[in-house]
VEXDO-955323 format. One record per residue (C-alpha): residue in three letters; x negated, y negated, z negated. Coordinates in steps of 0.02 Angstrom, whole numbers, plus 50000, padded with zeros to 5 digits. Layout:
N
ALAXYZ...
END
This chain:
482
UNK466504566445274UNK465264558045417UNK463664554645382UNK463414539445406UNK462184532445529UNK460184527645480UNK460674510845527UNK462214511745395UNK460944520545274UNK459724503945292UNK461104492545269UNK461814499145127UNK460104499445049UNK459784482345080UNK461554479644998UNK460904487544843UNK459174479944857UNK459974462144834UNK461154466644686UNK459454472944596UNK458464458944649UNK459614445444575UNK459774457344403UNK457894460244370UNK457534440844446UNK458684435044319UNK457674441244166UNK455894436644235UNK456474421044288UNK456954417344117UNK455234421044036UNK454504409444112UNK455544397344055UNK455854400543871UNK454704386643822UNK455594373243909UNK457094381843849UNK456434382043685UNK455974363143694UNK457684356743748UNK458714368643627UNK457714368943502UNK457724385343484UNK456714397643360UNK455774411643414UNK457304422243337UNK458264411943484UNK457424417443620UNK457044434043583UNK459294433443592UNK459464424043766UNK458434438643830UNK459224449943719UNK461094448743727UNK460904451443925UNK460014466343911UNK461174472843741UNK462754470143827UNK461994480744000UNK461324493843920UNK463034497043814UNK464034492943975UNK462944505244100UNK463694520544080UNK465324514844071UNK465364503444225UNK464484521544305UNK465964532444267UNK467364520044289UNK466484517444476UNK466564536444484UNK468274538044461UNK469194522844522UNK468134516744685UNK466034512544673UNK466384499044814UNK467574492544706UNK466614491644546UNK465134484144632UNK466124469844708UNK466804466844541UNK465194465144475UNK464404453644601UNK465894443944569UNK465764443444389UNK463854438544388UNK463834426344502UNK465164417344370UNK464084422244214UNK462474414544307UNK463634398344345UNK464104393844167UNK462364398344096UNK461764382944219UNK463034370944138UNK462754379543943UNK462804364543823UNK462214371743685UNK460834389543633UNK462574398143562UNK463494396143730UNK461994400143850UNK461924416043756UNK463824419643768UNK463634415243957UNK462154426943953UNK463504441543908UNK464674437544050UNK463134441844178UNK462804456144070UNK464364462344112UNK464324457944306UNK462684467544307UNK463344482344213UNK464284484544355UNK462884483844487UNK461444493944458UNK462104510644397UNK463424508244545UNK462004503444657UNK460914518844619UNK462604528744645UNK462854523144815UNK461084525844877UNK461264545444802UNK462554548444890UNK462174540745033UNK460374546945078UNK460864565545042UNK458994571845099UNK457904573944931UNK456314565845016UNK457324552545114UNK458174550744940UNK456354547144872UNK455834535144974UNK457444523344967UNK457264525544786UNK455374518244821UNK456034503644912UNK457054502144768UNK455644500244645UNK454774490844758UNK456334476844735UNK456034478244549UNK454184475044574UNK454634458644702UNK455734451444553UNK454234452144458UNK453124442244602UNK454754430444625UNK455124426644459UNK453604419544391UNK453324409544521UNK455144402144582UNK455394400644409UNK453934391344371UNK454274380244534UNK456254376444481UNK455694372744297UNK454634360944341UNK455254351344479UNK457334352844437UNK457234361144273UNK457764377244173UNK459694376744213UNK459234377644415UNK458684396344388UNK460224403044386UNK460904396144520UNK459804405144633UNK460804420944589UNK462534411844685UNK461624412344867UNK460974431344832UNK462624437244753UNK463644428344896UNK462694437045048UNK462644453544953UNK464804452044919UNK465004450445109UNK463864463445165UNK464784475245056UNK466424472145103UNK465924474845268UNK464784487745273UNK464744498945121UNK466404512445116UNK467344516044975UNK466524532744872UNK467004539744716UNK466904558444621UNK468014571644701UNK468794575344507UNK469034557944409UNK468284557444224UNK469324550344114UNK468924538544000UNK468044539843821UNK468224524443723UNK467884531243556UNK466014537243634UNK465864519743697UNK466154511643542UNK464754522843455UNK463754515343598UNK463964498043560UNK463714499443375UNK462204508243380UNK461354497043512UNK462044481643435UNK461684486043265UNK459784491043277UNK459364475643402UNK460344462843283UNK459214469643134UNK457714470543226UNK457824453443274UNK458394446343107UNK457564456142997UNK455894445442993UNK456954429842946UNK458344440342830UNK456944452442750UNK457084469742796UNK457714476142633UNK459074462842623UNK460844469942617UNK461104463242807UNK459784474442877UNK459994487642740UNK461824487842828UNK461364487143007UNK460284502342980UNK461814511942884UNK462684507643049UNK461414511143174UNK461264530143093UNK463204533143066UNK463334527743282UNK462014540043320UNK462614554043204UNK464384549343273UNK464064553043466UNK463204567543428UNK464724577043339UNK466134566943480UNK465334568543637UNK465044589343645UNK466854588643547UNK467574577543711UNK468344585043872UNK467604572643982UNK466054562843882UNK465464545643912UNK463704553943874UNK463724572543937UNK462324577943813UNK461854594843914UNK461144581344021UNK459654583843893UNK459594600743911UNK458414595144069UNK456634592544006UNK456454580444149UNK457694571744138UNK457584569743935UNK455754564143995UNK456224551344110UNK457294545043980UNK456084541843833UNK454874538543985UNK456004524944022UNK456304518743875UNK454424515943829UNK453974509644003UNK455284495344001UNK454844490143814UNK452924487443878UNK453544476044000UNK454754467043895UNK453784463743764UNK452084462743900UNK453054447943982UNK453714439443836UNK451844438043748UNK451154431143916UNK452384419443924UNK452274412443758UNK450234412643775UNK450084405543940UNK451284389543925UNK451234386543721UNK449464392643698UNK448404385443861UNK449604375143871UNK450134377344053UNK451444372144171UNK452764384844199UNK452224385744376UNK450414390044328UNK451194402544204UNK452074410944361UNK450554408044455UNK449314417544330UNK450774434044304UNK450424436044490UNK449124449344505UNK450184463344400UNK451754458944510UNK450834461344661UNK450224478344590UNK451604481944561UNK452614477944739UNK451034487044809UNK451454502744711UNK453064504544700UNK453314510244871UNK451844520644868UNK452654530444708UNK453894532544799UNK453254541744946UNK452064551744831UNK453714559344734UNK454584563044885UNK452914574544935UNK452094580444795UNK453414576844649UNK453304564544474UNK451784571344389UNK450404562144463UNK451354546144470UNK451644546844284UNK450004553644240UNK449364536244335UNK450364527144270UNK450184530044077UNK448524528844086UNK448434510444167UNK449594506044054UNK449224512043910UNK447314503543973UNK447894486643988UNK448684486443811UNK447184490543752UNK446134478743845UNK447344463343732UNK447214475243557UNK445204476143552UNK444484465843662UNK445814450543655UNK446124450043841UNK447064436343841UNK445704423743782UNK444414427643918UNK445034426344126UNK444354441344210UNK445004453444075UNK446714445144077UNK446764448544261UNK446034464544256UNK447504469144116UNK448694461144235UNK448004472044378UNK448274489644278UNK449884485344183UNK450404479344379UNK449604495244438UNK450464506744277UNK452024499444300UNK452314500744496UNK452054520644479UNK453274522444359UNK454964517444418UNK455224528844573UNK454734544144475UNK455854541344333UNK457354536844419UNK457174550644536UNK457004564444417UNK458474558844317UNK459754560644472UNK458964573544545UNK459964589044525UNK461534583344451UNK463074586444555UNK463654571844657UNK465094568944552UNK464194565644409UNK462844556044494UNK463724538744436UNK463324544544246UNK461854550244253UNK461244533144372UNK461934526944208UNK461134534844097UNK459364531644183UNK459774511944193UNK460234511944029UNK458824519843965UNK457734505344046UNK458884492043971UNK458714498743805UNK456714500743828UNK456844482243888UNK457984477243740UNK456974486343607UNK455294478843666UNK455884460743685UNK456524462943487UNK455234474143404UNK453754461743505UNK454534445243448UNK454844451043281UNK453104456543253UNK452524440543326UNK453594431243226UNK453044438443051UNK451344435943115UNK451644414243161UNK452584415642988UNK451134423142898UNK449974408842953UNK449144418443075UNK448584411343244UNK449314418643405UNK448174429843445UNK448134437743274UNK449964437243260UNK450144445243464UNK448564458543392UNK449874472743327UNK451064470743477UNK449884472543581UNK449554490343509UNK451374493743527UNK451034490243704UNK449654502243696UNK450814518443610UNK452124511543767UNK450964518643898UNK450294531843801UNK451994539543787UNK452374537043942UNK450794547743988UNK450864560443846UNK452994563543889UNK452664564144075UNK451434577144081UNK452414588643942UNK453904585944070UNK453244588044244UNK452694608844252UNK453314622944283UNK454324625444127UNK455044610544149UNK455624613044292UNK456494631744232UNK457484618244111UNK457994606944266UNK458504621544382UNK459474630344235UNK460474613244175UNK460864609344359UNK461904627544370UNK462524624244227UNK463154605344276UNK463704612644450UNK464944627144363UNK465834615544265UNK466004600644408UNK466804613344518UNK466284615044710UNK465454596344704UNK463454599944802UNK462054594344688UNK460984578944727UNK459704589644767UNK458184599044669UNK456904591944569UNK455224592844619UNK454234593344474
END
C-alpha cells in the first residue's frame, strides 16, 4: 500500500473535518432554536427534549454498525452514502409540517450521520499511521467539534431571526455537497483486510436498550415513573443489556467485541465519554431555555452570549491535542474534570446563571473543560486496536458520546420538567440538573485519573496482543500513551 502524500493526508482531513462539522452544527444549531421551534409547533418540553433526541438515539444505535459495515464493504463507500443520506434528512426537516414529521426527518439525518463520523475517524486512523501525527489530526478534529459550538449559536441565532428555524438545515446541503466531491475525488477506497460479518441479533439488543431507557426517561415525568409504560421500558432496557452480554462473547464476529473493555483506557474513555457529552447536552439545552425564555432574548443574543465557552473550547481543542500526542491523556483529563465539574458548580450554589460575570466565567471553564476532553478520549479508544478493527472501535467511541449526549438531553429536561411542573421557577427547577452537571465533570475527573497510569496502561498493552492474535497479521494503530 503507498502512503499517501502529507498533502493527501490534509485533504482527507479536511474531508472528514466537514462531515463532522455539519453533524455536531446540526445539533447546536438546533438549541438555539427550540424556542422558536417550540412557539410555532407548539411543542412541550417533552417535544423538544425528542427533536434533539431521536437524532442522537438513532446515531448512537446506528454507530457501530455503519463502523463495521464500512469495514467490510468499502469506508469510501459508506461515507458517501452517508453524506448522501444527510443532506436528504436535513432537506425534509426544512419543509417538516408538523413536530411528528420534523422528528421522523430528524431520524433520516440520524442515519446519514451514522454513517459519517465513525467512518470519518476510521479514515483519519488509517491514514495518519504515526501515533503523534495521529494525535494531532485527532486535535484538529476536536477543534471542528469545538467550531460547531462557536458556529452554531451564532448562525443559528442569525438564520432564526432573520429567515427563521427551517433555514438551519439547509446550511448542511452546501457543506455536505463540497465534502461529497472532495471525497470522490480525493479519498481511496479502505476497508479491513478480513470482512466481519454481520450481527443483527447484537444490533437489535442495541436498539432496544437505547430506545427503551431514553423513551422512559423522557416520558416518565408526564407517564409517572411507576406507571406500567415505564415499569415496562425498564424490564426492557435490563433484558437488552443482560442480552448483549450473554450474545456478543457467544458470537464469532460481535457487533460489540466486549474484550474491548478489557482495556482500562479505553473502558475509561468510554464512561469518560459518556459523562462528558451528557454535561454538554444537558449544559446547552438549560442555556438555551434560560437565555431566550427566561431573559427573554433573541436567538441571536442567545448565540451571542454561548460564545465565550465555544471559543474555549476551539482554543483547546487543538492544544489537547498536541499535549496527548507528547505527554499522553492524563493531564488533559485531569484539566478537564476539574473545569467542568467547576462550572456546574458555579449554576448549583451560586446560581450562575442569574448574575453576568459568573455566567461567563462558567461559560469560560465548561468551554475550557470541554475543549481538553475530546482529543484525549478519542485517542485512547483507537489507540492500540489493530487496523482492522479500527472502524468498531471509532464506533464504539462515537457512540459512547452520542449516548452521553442522548442521556443528558433526557435525564436534564426531565428533571427540569418535574421541576416547571412542580410550580417551581426556572432556576429552582434547573437547581438539581445543574448538580448532574456537576457529578458529569467529576466523573470525568475521578475515571480519568483511575485510567491514565501505569496499570492502566499493563491493561491496554495486554488487550492490544490479545486483539492483534485473533485479527491475524493486521499492525495495530499504534500504542497508547498513558
Amino acid at each position: 500500500m503507498i502512503e499517501p502524500s502529507h498533502r493527501q493526508r490534509m485533504i482527507v482531513l479536511s474531508i472528514c473535518c466537514m462531515s463532522l462539522l455539519i453533524v455536531s452544527l446540526d445539533n447546536t444549531v438546533l438549541n438555539v432554536a427550540l424556542p422558536s421551534m417550540r412557539r410555532e409547533l407548539d411543542a412541550s418540553v417533552a417535544g423538544l427534549q425528542w427533536t434533539i433526541d431521536a437524532y442522537t438515539l438513532v446515531l448512537a444505535s446506528l454507530l457501530m454498525l455503519a463502523g463495521s459495515t464500512a469495514d467490510r464493504i468499502g469506508r469510501r463507500k459508506v461515507f458517501v452514502a452517508g453524506l448522501l443520506a444527510f443532506g436528504l434528512g436535513s432537506l425534509l426537516c426544512s419543509l417538516a409540517p408538523s413536530l411528528g414529521w420534523l422528528i421522523v426527518f430528524r431520524m433520516v439525518q440520524a442515519v446519514g450521520g451514522a454513517m459519517l463520523n465513525p467512518v470519518a475517524m476510521s479514515i483519519i486512523t488509517n491514514t495518519f499511521t504515526d501515533p503523534a501525527e495521529r494525535a494531532r489530526a485527532i486535535g484538529v478534529w476536536g477543534a471542528v467539534g469545538g467550531i460547531s459550538m462557536a458556529a452554531g449559536p451564532l448562525i443559528g441565532g442569525v438564520l432564526v431571526d432573520t429567515v427563521g428555524w427551517r433555514s438551519i438545515f439547509l446550511i448542511n446541503l452546501p457543506i455536505g455537497l463540497a465534502a461529497l466531491v472532495l471525497t470522490l475525488r480525493h479519498v481511496p477506497e479502505s476497508r479491513a483486510a478480513r470482512p466481519r460479518r454481520p450481527d443483527p441479533l447484537g444490533q437489535v439488543l442495541v436498539i432496544a436498550l437505547l430506545g427503551s431507557l431514553t423513551y422512559g426517561i423522557i416520558e416518565a415525568p408526564a407517564a409517572g415513573w411507576r406507571s406500567p409504560l415505564i415499569m415496562g421500558c425498564a424490564v426492557v432496557a435490563v433484558a437488552s443489556f443482560v442480552g448483549l452480554l450473554v450474545h456478543e462473547p457467544r458470537c464469532a464476529e460481535p457487533l460489540i467485541d466486549l474484550r474491548f473493555f478489557r482495556s482500562a483506557p479505553f473502558s475509561g474513555s468510554t464512561i469518560i465519554a459518556i459523562s462528558a457529552f451528557a454535561g454538554l447536552a444537558g449544559f446547552l439545552f438549560l442555556n438555551t431555555l434560560y437565555l431566550q425564555d427566561v431573559r427573554g432574548l433573541s436567538a441571536l443574543h442567545a448565540g451571542l452570549y454561548m460564545l465565550p465557552m465555544a471559543g474555549l473550547t476551539v482554543l483547546f481543542a487543538p492544544l489537547a491535542g498536541r499535549l496527548v500526542g507528547s505527554r499522553g491523556p492524563r493531564i488533559c483529563l485531569l484539566i478537564a474534570g476539574v473545569a467542568m465539574a467547576a462550572s456546574g458548580l458555579l449554576f448549583a450554589l451560586f446560581e450562575a446563571e442569574t448574575s453576568n460575570p459568573l455566567l461567563f466565567t462558567g461559560y469560560v471553564l465548561f468551554g475550557l473543560g470541554f475543549g481538553m476532553v475530546n482529543a484525549p478520549i478519542t485517542n485512547t479508544a483507537v489507540s492500540g486496536m489493530p487496523r482492522s478493527q479500527a472502524g468498531v472501535a471509532a464506533a464504539i467511541a462515537s457512540t459512547s458520546r452520542q449516548t452521553g449526549g442522548t442521556l443528558g438531553v433526557a435525564v436534564i429536561g426531565s428533571v427540569l420538567a418535574a421541576g416547571l411542573a412542580s410550580g417551581a421557577d426556572f432556576s429552582g427547577a434547573a437547581q438539581p440538573a445543574w448538580w448532574i452537571i456537576t457529578l458529569c465533570g467529576l466523573l470525568v475527573l475521578v475515571v480519568g485519573a483511575a485510567t491514565s497510569g501505569s496499570w492502566a496502561r499493563g491493561t491496554a498493552e495486554r488487550t492490544a496482543r490479545t486483539l492483534e492474535e485473533s485479527s491475524g497479521p493486521a499492525a495495530a494503530v499504534g500504542s497508547p500513551r498513558t
